[in-house]
N, C-alpha and C positions, 0 to 999 in steps of 0.2 A: 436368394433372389439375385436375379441379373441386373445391377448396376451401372450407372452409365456415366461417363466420363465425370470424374469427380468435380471437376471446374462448372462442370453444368446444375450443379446440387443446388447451389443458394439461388444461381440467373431464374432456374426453373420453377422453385415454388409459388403455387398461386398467391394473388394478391391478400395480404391478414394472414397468410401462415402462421401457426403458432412455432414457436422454433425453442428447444429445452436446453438448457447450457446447464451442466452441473458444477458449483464450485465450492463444496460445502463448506470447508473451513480457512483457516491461517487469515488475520488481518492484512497483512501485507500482498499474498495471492489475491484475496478479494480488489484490494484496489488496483492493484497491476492487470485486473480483468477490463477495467473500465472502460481503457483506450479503444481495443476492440470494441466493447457496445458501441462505445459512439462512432465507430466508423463502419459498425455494419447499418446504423441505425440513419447515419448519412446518405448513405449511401440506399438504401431501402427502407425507409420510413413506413412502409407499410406492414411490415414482419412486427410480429410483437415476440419480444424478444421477455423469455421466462425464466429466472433463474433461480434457484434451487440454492439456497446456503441456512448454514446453521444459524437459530435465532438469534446467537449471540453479534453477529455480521452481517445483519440484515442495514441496519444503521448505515452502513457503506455506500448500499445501493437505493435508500430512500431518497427523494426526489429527483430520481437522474431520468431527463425525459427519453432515453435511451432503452429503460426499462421498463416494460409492458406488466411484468407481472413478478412478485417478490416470492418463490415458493419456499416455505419453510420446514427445513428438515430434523427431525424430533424424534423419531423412530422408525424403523427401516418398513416393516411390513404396511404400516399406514400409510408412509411416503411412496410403497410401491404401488398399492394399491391404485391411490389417489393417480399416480402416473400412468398409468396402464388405461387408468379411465378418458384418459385426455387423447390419448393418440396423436400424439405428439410425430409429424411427418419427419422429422432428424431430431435426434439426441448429441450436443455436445458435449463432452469427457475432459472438462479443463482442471479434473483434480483428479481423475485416476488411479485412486486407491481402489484397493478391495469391496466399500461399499459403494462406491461410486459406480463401480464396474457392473454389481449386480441392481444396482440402481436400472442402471444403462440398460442392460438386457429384460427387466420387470418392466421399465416404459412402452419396451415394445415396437419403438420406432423402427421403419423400412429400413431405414440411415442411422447410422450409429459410430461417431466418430471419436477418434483419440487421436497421441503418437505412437509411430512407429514401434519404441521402446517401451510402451508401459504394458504394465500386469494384462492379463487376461486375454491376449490377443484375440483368441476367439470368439469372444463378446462383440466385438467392432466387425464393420464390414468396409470400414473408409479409416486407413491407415495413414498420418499425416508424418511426411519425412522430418526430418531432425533440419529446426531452425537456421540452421548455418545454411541449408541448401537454398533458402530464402532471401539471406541477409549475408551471406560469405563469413567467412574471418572466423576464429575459434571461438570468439564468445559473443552471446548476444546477450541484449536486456531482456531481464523477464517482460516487460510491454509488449517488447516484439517476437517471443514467444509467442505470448496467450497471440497473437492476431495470425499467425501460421496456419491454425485449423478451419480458421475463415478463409485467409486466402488459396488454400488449397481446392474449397469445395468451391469458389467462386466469388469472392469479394475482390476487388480492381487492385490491386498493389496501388500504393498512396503512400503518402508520410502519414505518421503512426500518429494518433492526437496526444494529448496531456492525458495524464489520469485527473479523474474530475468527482470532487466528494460537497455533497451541497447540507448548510447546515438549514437545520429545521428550527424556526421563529421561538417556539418555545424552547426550546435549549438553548439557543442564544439571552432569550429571557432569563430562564437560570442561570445560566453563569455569567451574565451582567450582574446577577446579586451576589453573587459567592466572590466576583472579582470588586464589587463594592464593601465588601467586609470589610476586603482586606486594604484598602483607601485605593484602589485602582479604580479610577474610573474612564469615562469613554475617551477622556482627551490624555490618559497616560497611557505611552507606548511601555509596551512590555514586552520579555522575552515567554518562549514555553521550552521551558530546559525539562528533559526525561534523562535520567539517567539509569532506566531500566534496559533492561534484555532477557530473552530469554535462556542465554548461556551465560557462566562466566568471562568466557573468552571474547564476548561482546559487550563488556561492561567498564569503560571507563572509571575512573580512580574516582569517587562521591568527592572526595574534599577539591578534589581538582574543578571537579562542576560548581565547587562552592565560591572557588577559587574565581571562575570564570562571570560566574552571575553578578559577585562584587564588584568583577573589572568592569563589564557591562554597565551598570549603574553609573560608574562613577566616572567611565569616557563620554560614555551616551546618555545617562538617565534614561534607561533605557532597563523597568523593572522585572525580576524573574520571577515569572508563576512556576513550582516545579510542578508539573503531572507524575503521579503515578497509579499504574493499572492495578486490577487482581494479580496480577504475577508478580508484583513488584514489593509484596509484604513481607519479604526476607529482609530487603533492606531498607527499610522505611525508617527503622528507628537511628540510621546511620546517617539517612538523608535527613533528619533532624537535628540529629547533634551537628553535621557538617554546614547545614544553613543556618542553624538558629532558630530558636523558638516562636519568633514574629516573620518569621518567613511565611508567604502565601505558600503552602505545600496542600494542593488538590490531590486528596486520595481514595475519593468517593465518586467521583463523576459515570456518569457513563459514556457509552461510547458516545451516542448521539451530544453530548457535555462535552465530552473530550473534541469533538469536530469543531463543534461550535467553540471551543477555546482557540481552538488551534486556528480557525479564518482571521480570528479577530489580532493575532500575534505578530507584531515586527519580524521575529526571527525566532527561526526555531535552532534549537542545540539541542544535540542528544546523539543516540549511540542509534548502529543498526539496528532497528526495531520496526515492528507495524506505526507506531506513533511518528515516526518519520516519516513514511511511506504519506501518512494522511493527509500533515504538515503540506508536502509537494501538490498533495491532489488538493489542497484549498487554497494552490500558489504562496504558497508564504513561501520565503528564501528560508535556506535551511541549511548548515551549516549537521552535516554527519560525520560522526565517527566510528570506521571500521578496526574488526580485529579480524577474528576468525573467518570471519564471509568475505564472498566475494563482490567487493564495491563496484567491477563490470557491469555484475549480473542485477545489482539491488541498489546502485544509485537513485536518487532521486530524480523523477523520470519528466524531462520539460519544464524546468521549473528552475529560477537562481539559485544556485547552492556550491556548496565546497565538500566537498569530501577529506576527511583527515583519516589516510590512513601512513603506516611505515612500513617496508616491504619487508617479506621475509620469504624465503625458499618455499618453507609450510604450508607458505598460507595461498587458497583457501584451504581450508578443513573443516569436519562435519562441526566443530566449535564445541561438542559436548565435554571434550577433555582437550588440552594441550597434549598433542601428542611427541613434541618436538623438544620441550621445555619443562624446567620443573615446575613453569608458573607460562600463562600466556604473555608472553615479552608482545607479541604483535600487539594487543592494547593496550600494554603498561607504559609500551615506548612513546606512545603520543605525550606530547611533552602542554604544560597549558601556552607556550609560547606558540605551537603550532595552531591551536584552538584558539586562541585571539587573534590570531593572523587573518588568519579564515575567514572569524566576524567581521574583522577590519573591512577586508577587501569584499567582502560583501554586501557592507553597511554604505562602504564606499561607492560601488555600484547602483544601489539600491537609491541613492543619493544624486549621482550623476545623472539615473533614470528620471525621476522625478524634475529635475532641475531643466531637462530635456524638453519635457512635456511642460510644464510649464511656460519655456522660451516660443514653444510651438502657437501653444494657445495663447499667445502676450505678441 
């Protein structure tokens, strides 16, 4: 089909379009999607905006009014199906793999949008050029990534919003009792320290986080919940011995649990991970530590925070192996003086803010 000026794609769809955005997996992808809903959703409130992720990350985008419809991906031929049935007037491609692609092409949509650089080219009829042509400079944030595909086909260029994650009543209800087990209750601030990842080369030193949770306490009274996810049962019995046996260690929660942990947290501590990422989208200050990734691309996006990383030629790398080293030096070399610094001048911050706001209203 003949196509017409890309910029014209969003201005032009009638009023209630349904509009498909794929994004099926990665916790961290999911929330870096956010920023664009809300600003396409500001921007035309009347598009219902549909998106398609696995049920595991559906959590993410529950109550975002941003999002019209939550589609749930489970298996490919019944997901096609159900897609093709909708007719869906543009398909967006914000995860781009191989099932995604033939996702894209089963929907059916007129419009069917990616980047320039992903799989399948021939699948797509709206090619969106690489982020830098938008934003300059050699590296961009993934927020302003995901908002490329929008403003290509017709979204206004604007400042990019916060990523934005909302917890749900009953999850906040549960982990008010799990955080009452453990003698937390609603008038004690607490930290939420993860000392997961999904690589090693992303994984700060456990007794150092233990090291760090102490300090917390005993500068600020300021107590540590550790979270840890399904992927973090490698080292769970480390993080045991490293905190102590009366330590709050959450290792059951779910995602929707883990959100609602994470709004209610003074400060977050922990390593590149999705649990960071969420931390930011529930405004908590957040204090991350890089190795392997790039802190450019996967800082915390809008939000008070420090980033702790130490530079190295290497880095970034794909983080699945040290390829430089016989051990990953890039996150061993974070020292806990750099990670209490960090908390320092952010607690610091976080203090002056407040102290601000209240001179305002007084």
């Amino acid at each position: 089909m003949s196509l017409p000026d890309p910029s014209t794609i969003l201005p032009g769809l009638p009023p209630g379009a349904e509009v498909l955005i794929l994004r099926l997996r990665s916790l961290g992808d999911v929330v870096m999607l956010t920023p664009a809903l809300e600003a396409v959703h500001a921007w035309r409130p009347d598009l219902r905006l549909c998106v398609m992720v696995e049920p595991a990350f559906a959590p993410v985008l529950e109550g975002n009014p941003a999002v019209s419809e939550i589609l749930l991906f489970e298996s490919f031929f019944p997901a096609a199906r159900a897609l093709r049935r909708r007719k869906f007037p543009v398909t967006f491609n914000h995860h781009a793999g191989p099932t995604s692609a033939w996702l894209t092409l089963a929907a059916g949509s007129p419009v069917r949008v990616t980047w320039a650089d992903r799989q399948y080219q021939a699948f797509y009829n709206v090619r969106v050029p690489a982020a830098q042509a938008f934003f300059g400079g050699s590296k961009v944030h993934t927020a302003e990534h995901r908002m490329t595909q929008f403003y290509w086909t017709g979204l206004p260029r604007g400042p990019v919003p916060a990523a934005r994650v909302y917890p749900q009543a009953a999850a906040r209800a549960s982990v008010r009792l799990s955080l009452i087990a453990h003698e937390i209750t609603s008038q004690t601030p607490y930290a939420v320290i993860h000392p997961g990842a999904a690589y090693f080369t992303k994984r700060w030193n456990i007794a150092q986080f233990a090291g760090v949770a102490r300090w917390l306490e005993a500068q600020h009274g300021i107590y540590s919940v550790v979270a840890l996810g399904p992927g973090d049962r490698g080292i769970a019995a480390e993080v045991r011995e490293a905190f102590g046996p009366q330590a709050p260690i959450l290792d059951a929660l779910s995602l929707h649990e883990l959100i609602a942990l994470l709004a209610g947290a003074r400060i977050f501590v922990g390593n590149d991970s999705g649990p960071a990422h969420l931390a930011a989208a529930a405004g908590r200050p957040a204090v991350v530590i890089f190795g392997s990734s790039d802190s450019v691309t996967w800082q915390p996006w809008q939000t008070p925070h420090r980033v702790v990383q130490n530079d190295f030629p290497c880095n970034p790398c794909r983080g699945d192996r040290c390829y430089a080293f016989d051990e990953p030096r890039c996150i061993l070399s974070v020292t806990p003086e750099q990670v209490k610094e960090a908390c320092q001048s952010l607690l610091d911050d976080e203090k002056q803010k407040r102290q601000s706001e209240l001179s305002i209203l007084n």
